[in-house]
C-alpha positions in Angstrom: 122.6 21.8 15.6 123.4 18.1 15.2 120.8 17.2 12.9 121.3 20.3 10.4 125.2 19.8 10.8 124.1 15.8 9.3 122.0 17.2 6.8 124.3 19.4 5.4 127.4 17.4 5.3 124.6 14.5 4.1 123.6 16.9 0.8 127.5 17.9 0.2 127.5 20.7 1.8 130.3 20.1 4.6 132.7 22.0 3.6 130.6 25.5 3.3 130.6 27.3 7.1 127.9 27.4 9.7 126.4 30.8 10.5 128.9 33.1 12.1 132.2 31.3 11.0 134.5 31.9 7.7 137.7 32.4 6.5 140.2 34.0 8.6 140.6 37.8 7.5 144.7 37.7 7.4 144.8 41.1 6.8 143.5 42.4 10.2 145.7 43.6 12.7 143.4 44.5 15.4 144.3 42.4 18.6 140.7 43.5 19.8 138.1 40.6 19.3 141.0 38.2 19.2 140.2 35.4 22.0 143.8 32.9 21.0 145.6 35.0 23.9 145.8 38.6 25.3 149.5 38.6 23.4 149.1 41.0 21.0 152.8 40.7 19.6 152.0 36.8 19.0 148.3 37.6 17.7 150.5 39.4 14.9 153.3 37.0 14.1 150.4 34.7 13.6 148.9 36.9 10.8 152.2 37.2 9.2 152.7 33.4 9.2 149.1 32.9 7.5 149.5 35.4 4.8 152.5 33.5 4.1 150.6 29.8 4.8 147.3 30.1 4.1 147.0 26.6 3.7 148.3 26.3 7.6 144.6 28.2 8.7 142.7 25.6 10.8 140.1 28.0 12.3 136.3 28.4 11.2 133.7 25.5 12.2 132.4 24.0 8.7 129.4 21.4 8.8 130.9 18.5 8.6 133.9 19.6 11.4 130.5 20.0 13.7 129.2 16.6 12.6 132.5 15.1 13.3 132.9 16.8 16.6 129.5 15.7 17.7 130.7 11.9 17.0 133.9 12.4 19.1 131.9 14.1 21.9 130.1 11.0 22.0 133.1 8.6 22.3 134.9 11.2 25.2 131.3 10.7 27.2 132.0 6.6 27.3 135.2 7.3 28.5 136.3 6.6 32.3 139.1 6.4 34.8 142.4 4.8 33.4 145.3 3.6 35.1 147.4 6.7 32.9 147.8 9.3 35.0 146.8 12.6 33.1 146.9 15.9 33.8 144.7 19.1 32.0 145.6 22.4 32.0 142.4 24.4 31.0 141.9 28.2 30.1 139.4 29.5 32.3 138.5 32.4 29.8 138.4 30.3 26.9 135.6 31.5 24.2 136.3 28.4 21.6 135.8 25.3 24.2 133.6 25.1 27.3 136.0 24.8 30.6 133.5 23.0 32.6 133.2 20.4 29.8 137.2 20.4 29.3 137.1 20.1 33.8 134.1 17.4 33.6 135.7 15.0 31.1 139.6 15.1 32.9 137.5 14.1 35.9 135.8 11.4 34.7 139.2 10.3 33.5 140.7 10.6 37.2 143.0 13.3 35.7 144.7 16.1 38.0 143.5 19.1 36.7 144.6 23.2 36.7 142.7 25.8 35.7 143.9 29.1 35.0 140.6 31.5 35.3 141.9 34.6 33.3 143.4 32.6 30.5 142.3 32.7 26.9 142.3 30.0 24.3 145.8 29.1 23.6 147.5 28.8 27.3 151.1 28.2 25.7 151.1 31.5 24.1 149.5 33.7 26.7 151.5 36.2 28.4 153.4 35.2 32.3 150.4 37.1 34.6 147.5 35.4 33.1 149.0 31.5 33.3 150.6 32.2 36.8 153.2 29.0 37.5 152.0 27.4 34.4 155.5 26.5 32.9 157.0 25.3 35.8 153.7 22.9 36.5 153.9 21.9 33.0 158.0 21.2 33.0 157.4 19.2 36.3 156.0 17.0 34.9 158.6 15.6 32.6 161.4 15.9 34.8 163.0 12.7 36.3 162.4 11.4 39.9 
């Protein structure tokens, strides 16, 4: 995948979409297939808010957004334990980024780390049941001592 994500974005062609990806379809309503969050009502507002910014879309790997990605995967694997303390909350059910690499990588960092198994994609706009205790871990966290 590397090498024909390099070739492509080599030969110009890192701004057309790998296999499987394109532009978002702003005129579908369906909630099923959606893997942001199981929040159908926010799923929607979201649609409304790209037909009105379609410039705003961010979604839909491209060659040259897998080259680059590559190249920052590289840099997070020479990355260690910091003096920082860090914290990662990771979706469990996430279908865009790998949980076990999100979990390896806060680890290697020395980073305290909660996962939340039935959770999709985008934990901050997923409904209470599926990101149990979630907002009071996160606003914890920036209270004062």
């Amino acid at each position: 995948a590397l090498g024909l994500a390099k070739t492509a974005t080599f030969f110009g062609y890192g701004d057309y979409y790998v296999p499987g990806h394109g532009e978002r379809d702003t005129r579908d309503e369906a909630v099923e297939g959606y893997t942001g969050s199981h929040n159908q009502a926010d799923f929607l507002a979201q649609q409304a808010f790209f037909r009105r910014h379609p410039d705003m879309i961010t979604e839909g790997s491209t060659y040259s957004w897998i080259n680059a990605a590559y190249g920052s995967v590289k840099q997070l694997e020479e990355m260690h334990a910091c003096s920082t303390p860090i914290t990662g909350f990771i979706a469990g059910d996430d279908r865009h980024v790998d949980w076990r690499a999100s979990s390896d990588l806060l680890h290697r960092l020395g980073a305290f780390q909660t996962v939340y198994w039935n959770a999709f994609h985008v934990l901050t706009r997923e409904p209470a049941e599926y990101i149990p205790g979630f907002w009071d871990d996160l606003f914890t966290l920036f209270r004062a001592e």
